[in-house]
C-alpha positions as CSV (number, residue, x, y, z in Angstrom):
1,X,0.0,0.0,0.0
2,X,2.2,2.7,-1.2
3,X,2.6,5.3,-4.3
4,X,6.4,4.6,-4.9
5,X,7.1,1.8,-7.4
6,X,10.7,0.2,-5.7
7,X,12.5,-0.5,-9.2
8,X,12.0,3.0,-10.2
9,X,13.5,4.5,-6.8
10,X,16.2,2.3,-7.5
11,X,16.8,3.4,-10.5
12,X,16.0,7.5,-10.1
13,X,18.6,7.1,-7.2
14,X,21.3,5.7,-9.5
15,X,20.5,8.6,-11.7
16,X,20.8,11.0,-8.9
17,X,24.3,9.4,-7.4
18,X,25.0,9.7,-11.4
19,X,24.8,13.6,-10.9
20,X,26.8,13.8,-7.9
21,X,29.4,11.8,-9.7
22,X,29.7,13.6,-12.8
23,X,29.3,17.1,-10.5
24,X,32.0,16.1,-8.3
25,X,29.4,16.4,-5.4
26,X,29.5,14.3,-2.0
27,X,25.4,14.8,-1.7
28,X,22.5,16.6,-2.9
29,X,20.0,18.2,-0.7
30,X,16.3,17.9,-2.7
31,X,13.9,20.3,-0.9
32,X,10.0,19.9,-0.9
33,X,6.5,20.7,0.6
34,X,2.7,20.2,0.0
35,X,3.2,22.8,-2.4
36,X,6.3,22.1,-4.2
37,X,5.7,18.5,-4.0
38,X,7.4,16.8,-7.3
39,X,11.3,16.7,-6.4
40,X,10.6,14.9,-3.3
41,X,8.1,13.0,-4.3
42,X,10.2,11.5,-7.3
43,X,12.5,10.2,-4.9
44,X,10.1,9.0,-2.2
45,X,6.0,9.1,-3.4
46,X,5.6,10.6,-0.5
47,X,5.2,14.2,1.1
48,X,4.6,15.3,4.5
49,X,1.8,16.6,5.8
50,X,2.1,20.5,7.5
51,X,5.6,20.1,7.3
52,X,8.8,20.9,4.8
53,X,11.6,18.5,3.9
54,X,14.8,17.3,2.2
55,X,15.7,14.4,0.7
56,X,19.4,13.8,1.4
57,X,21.4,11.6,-1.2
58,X,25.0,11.1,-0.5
59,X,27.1,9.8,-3.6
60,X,28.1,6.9,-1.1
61,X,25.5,5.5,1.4
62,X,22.0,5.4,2.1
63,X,19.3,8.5,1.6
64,X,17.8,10.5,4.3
65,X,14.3,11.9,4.8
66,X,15.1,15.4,6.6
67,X,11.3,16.8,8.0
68,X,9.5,17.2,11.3
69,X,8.5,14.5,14.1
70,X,4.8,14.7,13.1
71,X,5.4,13.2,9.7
72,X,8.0,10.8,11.1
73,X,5.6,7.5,11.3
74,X,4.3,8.6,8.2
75,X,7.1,8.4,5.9
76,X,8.4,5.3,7.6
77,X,5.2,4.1,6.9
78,X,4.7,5.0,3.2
79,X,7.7,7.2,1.6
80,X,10.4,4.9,-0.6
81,X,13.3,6.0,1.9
82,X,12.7,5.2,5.9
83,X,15.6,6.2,7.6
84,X,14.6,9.8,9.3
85,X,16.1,12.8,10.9
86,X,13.8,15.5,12.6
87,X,14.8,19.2,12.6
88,X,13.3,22.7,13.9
89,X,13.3,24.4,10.9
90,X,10.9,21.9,8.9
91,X,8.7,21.2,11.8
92,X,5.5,23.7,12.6
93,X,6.7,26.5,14.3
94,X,6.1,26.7,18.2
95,X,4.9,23.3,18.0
96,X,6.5,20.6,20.8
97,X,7.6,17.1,20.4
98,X,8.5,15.9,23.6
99,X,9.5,12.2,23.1
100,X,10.8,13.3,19.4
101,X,14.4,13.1,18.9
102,X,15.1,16.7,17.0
103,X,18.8,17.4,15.6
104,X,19.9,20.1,13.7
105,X,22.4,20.9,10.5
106,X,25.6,20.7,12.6
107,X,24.2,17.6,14.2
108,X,23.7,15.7,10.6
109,X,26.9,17.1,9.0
110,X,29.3,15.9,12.3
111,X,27.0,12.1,12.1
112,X,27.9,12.4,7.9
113,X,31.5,13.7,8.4
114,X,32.3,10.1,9.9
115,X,31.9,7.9,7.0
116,X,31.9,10.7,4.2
117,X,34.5,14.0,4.0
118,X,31.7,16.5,2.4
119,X,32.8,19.0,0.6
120,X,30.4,20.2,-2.0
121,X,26.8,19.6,-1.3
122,X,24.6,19.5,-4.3
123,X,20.9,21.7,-3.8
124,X,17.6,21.0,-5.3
125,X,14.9,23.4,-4.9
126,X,16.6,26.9,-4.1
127,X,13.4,28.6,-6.0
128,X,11.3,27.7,-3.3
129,X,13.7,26.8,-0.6
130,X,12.6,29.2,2.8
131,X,15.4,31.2,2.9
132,X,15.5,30.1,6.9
133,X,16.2,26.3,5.9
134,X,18.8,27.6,3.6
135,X,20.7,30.2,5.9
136,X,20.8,27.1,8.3
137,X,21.7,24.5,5.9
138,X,24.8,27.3,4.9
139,X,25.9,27.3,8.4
140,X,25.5,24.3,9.8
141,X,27.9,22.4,6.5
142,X,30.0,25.8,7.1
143,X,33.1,25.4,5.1
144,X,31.2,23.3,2.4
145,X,30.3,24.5,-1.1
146,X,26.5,24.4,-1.8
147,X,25.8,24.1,-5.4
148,X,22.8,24.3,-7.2
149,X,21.8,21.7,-9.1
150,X,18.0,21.6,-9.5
151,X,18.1,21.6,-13.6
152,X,20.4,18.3,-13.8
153,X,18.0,17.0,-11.7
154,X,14.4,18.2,-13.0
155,X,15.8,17.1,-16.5
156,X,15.6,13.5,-15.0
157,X,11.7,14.1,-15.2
158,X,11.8,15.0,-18.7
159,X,11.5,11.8,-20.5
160,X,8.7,9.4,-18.5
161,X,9.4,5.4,-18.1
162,X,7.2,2.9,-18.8
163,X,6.1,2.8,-15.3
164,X,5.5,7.0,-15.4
165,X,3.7,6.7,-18.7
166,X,1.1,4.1,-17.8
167,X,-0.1,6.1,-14.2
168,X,-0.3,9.3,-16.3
169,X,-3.0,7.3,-18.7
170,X,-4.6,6.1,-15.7
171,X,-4.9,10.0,-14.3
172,X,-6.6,11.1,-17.8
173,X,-8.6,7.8,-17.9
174,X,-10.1,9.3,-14.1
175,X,-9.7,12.9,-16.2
176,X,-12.4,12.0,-18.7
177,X,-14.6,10.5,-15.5
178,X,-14.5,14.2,-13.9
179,X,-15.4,15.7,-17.4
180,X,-18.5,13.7,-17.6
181,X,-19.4,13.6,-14.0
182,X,-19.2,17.5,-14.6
183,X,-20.3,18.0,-17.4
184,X,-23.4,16.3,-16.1
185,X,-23.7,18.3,-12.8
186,X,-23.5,21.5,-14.9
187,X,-26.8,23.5,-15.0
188,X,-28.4,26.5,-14.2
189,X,-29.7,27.2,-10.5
190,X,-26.6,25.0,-9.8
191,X,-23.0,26.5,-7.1
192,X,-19.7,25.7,-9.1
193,X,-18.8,23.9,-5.6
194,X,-21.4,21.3,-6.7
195,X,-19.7,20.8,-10.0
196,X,-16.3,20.4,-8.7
197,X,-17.5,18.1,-5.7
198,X,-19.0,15.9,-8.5
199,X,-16.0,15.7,-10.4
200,X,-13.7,15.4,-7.3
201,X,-15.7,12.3,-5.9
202,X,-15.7,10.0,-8.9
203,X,-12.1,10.8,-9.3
204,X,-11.3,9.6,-5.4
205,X,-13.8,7.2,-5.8
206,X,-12.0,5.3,-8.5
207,X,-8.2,5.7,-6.5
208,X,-7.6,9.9,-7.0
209,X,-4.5,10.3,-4.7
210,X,-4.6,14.2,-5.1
211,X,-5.1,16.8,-7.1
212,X,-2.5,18.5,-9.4
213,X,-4.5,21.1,-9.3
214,X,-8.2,22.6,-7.0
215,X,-11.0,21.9,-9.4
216,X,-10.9,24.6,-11.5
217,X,-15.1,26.2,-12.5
218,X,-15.6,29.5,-13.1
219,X,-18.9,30.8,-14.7
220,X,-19.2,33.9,-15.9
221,X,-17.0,36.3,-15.3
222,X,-15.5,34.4,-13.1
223,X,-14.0,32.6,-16.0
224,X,-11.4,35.6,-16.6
225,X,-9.3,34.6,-13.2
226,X,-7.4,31.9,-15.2
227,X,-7.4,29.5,-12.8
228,X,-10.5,30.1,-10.4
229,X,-11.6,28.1,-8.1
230,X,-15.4,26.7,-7.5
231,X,-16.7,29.3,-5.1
232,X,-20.6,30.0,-3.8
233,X,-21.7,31.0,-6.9
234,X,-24.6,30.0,-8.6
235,X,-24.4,29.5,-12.1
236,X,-26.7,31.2,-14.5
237,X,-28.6,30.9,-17.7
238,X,-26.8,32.4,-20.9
239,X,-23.4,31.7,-19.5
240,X,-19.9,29.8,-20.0
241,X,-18.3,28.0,-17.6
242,X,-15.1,26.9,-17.1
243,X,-14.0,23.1,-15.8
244,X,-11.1,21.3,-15.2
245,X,-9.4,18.9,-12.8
246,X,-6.0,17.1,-12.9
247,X,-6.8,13.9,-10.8
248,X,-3.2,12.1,-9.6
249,X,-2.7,8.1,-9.6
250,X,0.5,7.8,-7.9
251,X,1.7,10.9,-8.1
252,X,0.9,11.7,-11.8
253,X,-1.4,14.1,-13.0
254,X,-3.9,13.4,-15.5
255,X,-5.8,16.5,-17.0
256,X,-8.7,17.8,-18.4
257,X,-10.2,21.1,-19.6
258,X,-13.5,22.4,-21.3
259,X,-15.7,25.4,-21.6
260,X,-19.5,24.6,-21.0
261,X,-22.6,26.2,-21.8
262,X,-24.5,26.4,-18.2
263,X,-28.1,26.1,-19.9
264,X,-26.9,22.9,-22.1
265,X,-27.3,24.7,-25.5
266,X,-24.3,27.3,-26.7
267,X,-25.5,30.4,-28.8
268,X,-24.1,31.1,-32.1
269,X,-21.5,33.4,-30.3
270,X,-20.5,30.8,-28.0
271,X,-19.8,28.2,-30.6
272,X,-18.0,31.3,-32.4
273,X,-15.7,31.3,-28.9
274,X,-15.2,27.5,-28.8
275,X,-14.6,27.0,-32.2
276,X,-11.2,29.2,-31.9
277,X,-10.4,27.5,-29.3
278,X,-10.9,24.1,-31.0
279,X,-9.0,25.7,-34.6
280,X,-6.5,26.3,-32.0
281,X,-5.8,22.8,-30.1
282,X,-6.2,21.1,-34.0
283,X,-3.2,23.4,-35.1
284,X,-1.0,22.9,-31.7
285,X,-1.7,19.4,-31.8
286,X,-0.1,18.9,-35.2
287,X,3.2,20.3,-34.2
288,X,3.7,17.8,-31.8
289,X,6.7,15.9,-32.9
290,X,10.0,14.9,-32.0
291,X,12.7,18.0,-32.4
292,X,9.8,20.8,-32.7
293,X,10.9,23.4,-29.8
294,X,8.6,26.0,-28.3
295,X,9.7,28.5,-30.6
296,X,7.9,26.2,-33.5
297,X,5.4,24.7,-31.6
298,X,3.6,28.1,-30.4
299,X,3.5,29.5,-34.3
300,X,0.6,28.2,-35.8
301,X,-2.0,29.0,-32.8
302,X,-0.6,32.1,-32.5
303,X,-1.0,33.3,-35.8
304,X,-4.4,32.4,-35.6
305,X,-5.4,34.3,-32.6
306,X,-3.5,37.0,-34.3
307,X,-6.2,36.4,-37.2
308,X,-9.1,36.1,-35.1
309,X,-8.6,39.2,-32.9
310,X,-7.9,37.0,-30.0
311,X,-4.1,37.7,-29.2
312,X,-4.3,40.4,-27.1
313,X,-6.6,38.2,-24.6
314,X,-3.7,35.1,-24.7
315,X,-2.4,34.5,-20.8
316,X,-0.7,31.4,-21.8
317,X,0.9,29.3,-23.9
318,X,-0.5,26.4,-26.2
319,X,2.0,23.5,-24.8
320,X,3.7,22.2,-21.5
321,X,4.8,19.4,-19.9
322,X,2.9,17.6,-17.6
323,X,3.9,14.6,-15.2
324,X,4.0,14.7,-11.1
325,X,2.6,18.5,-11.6
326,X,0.4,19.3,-14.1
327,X,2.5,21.6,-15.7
328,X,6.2,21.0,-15.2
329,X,9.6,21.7,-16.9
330,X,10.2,22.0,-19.9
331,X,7.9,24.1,-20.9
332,X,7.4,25.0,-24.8
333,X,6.4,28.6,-24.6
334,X,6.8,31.2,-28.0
335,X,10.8,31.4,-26.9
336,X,11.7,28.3,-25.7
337,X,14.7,26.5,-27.1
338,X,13.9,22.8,-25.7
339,X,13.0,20.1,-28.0
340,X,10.1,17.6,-28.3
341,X,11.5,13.8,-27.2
342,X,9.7,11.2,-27.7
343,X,8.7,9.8,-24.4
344,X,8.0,13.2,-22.7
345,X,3.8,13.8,-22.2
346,X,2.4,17.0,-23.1
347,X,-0.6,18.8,-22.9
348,X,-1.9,20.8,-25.6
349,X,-3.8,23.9,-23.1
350,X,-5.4,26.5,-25.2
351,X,-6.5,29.5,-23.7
352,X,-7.8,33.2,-23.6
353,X,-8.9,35.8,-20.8
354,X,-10.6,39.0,-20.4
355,X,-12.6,39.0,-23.8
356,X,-15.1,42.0,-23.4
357,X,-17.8,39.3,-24.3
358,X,-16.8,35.7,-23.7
359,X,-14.8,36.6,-21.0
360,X,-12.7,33.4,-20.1
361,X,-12.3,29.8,-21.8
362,X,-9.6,27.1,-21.8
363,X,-9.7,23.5,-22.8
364,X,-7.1,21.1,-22.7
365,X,-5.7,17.2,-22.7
366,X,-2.4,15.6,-23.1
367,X,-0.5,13.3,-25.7
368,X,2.4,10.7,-25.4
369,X,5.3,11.9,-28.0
370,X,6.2,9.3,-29.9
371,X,8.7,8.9,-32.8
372,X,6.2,9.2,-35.4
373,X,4.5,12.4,-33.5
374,X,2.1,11.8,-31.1
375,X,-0.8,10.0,-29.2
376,X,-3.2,10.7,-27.2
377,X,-3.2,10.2,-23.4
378,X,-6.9,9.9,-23.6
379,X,-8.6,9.6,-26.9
380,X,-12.0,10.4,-25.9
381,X,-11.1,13.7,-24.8
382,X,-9.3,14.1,-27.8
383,X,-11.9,13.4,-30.1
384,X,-14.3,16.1,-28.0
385,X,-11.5,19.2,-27.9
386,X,-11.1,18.3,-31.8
387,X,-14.4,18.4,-33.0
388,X,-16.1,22.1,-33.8
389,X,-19.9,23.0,-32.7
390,X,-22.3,22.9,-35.2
């Protein structure tokens, strides 16, 4: 009963130790939290509760988890890596542990300094790292070089195994569940709470983790914040609404996206709205294959909102990586330089905000790249977002 898979710790761990090799590194340090769950997670399929953490990897010798006594039984319950060191500065401040055993950086570097002479310490994370757990991270290794390292190591998440591949079908198999269950729930006279809470509960129901996202319906207006959450509000007659819900199987994120008519039926305008959208997705789509960078892949769906009168209302761009977070590194933006490989998963997540009539509207699904292009991670969806309104 777990969420790690033990060949494929084994192996991202060799990959790891790899770095440190090539790096001339005697450990890494991979930060994490609820929030900035993946790095950690790829080593353990775990996260903590309340608290931060570290994964510690020495180039020699066994990982550590570094966090707070509360998650303690938890991770030697569940994570991939067991053996556990508790410090203040992950823990919840002011909170008391009394029968905890609690250490701190000087602590773990004079326990490490007897089997290992540390002299450059690798980090992963230092874009969300608390700049508390750093400072005593700095002076507690004093005299060692800290390095930053946390491209060499997101790149390991670039390209998904086998193992990856098949939980991230399973996420957009629940993904296509929450559409319909959604979908269905949508109506007028109806809270966007109720819509999420009916895709949210089919998605647990049938082994939903997390979320890689909160459900994302906004009706209305609403629809203009990008990324709103379901709120109190009742959904009215005439309007769009927007859905979508990244369910997690193991870790990975499947996704979904669509822009609903509340009252069942869109008007002429509305399937006007959509229908960019869809011209969109169909053009996105076809540029994904192996080699095709950002700077390629954005062209042709930009040009047409360009055409269309729709560029000045474009928040985002048309492709991104998605894996343990629903969007993730690399991302293929109008300027980026990173390539297509086949075995990465993408989304194709077409967008627009703040149109003075249909206000907000998104929808989006994923696709396996291949060497001959592309597949979809969930047909179904694909063959919806594809097809125009009559």
């Amino acid at each position: 009963m777990s969420y790690y898979n033990e060949m494929e710790t084994q192996r991202r761990l060799s990959k790891v130790k790899e770095i440190l090799e090539k790096e001339n590194l005697d450990a890494v340090l991979v930060y994490y939290d609820e929030l900035n769950i993946a790095n950690g997670w790829y080593l353990t399929g775990w996260c903590p509760q309340f608290e931060k953490g570290a994964v510690l990897v020495p180039r020699n010798g066994e990982p550590l988890i570094l966090g707070g006594p509360e998650s303690e039984p938890f991770a030697i319950l569940n994570s991939a890596i067991k053996n556990t060191r508790n410090f203040p500065v992950f823990m919840v401040p002011d909170e008391e542990y009394p029968n905890a055993v609690i250490i701190d950086f000087p602590k773990l570097f004079a326990e490490l300094q007897k089997s290992i002479d540390i002299k450059r310490v690798g980090i992963v994370g230092t874009e969300a790292m608390p700049y508390q757990v750093y400072t005593q991270l700095e002076a507690g290794f004093k005299g060692v070089e800290l390095v930053d390292i946390t491209d060499k190591y997101v790149r390991l998440r670039y390209v998904k195994s086998s193992w990856e591949i098949e939980n991230i079908k399973k996420g957009f198999e629940l993904s296509l569940e929450a559409y319909k269950a959604m979908k269905e729930k949508v109506a007028c006279g109806t809270y966007e709470y109720e819509v999420a809470a009916a895709g949210e509960y089919v998605c647990r129901k049938r082994g939903a983790n997390s979320f890689g996202f909160s459900a994302i319906v906004g009706s209305g207006a609403r629809s203009n914040a990008v990324v709103p959450t379901a709120l109190n509000k009742e959904m009215l007659d005439g309007e769009l609404v927007m859905i979508g819900l990244a369910p997690r199987i193991n870790g990975y994120c499947g996704v979904m996206g669509d822009t609903l008519p509340v009252n069942g039926v869109y008007t002429e305008s509305q399937k006007t709205c959509v229908n960019h959208l869809r011209e969109a997705y169909r053009l996105t789509k076809s540029m994904l294959k192996p080699g095709m960078t950002g700077k390629e892949i954005d062209v042709p769906g930009r040009e047409y909102f360009v055409k269309n009168n729709l560029i000045q209302y474009l928040v985002c761009p048309f492709a991104h990586t998605i894996g343990l977070m629903e969007a993730e590194a690399p991302f293929f933006g109008p300027n980026g330089d990173e390539p297509l490989v086949a075995g990465m998963t993408v989304c194709v997540d077409v967008s627009f905000f703040g149109h003075p009539e249909w206000n907000g509207a998104r929808i989006e699904t994923g696709f396996l790249i291949t060497d001959e292009g592309c597949v979809p991670l969930c047909p179904e969806m694909d063959e919806i977002l594809s097809k125009d309104i009559e």
